[in-house]
C-alpha positions as CSV (number, residue, x, y, z in Angstrom):
1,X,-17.8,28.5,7.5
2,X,-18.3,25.1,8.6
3,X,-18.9,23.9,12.6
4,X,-17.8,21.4,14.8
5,X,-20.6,19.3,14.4
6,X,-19.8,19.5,10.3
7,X,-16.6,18.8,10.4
8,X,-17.0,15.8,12.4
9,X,-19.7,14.4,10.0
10,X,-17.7,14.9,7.3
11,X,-14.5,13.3,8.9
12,X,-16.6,10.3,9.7
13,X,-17.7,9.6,6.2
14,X,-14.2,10.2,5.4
15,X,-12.9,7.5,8.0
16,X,-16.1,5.0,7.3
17,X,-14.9,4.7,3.3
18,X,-11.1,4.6,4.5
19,X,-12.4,1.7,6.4
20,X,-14.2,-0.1,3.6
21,X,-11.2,0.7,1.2
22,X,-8.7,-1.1,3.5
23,X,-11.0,-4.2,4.0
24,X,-11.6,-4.8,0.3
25,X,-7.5,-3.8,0.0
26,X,-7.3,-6.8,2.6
27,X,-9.4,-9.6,0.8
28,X,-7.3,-8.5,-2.8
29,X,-4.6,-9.3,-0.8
30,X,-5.6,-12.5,0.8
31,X,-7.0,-13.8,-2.6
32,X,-3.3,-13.0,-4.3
33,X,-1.9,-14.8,-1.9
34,X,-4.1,-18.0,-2.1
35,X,-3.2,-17.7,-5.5
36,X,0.4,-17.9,-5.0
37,X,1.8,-14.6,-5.1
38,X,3.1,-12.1,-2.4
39,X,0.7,-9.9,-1.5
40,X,3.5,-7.3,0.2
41,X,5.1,-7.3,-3.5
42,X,2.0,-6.8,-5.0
43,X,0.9,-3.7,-2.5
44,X,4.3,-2.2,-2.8
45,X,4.0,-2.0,-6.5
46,X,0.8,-0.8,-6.7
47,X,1.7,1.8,-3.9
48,X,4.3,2.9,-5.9
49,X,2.5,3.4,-8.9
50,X,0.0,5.4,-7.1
51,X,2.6,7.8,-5.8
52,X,4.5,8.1,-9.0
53,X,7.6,6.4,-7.5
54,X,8.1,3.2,-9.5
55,X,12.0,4.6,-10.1
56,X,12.7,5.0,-6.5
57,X,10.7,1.4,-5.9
58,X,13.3,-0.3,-8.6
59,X,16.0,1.4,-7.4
60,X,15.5,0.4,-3.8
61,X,15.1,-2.9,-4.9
62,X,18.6,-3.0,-6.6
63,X,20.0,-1.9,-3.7
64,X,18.8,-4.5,-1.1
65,X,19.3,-7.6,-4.0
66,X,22.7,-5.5,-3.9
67,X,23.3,-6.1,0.1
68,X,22.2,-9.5,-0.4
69,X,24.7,-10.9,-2.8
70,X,27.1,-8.4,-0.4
71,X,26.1,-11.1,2.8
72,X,26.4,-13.8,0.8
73,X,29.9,-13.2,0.0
């Protein structure tokens, strides 16, 4: 059975590498974007990949280019 002062420790070394992870998730970001892309495009792809949802990504695009030629109308 673990105790409080465990869990804690381990939550902490859980939190310190989600830390690092977003920083480095950060400067991939900033270097795409000094490169010219979109660095929210990019991270929504690769978020949706992650979670298996590329279908739903693609089909939520289609649906706002949809409500854009809809506005423009």
């Amino acid at each position: 059975m673990m105790n409080q002062k465990e869990a804690i420790a381990s939550l902490v070394r859980i939190y310190t590498q989600e830390q690092s992870l977003a920083e480095e998730a950060k400067d991939i970001k900033d270097e795409a974007k000094e490169s010219g892309l979109d660095p929210a495009i990019i991270s929504a792809v690769a978020k949706a990949i992650v979670k298996n949802k590329v279908d739903d990504l693609k089909a939520k695009s289609g649906e706002i280019l949809k409500a854009i030629e809809v506005s423009r109308s």
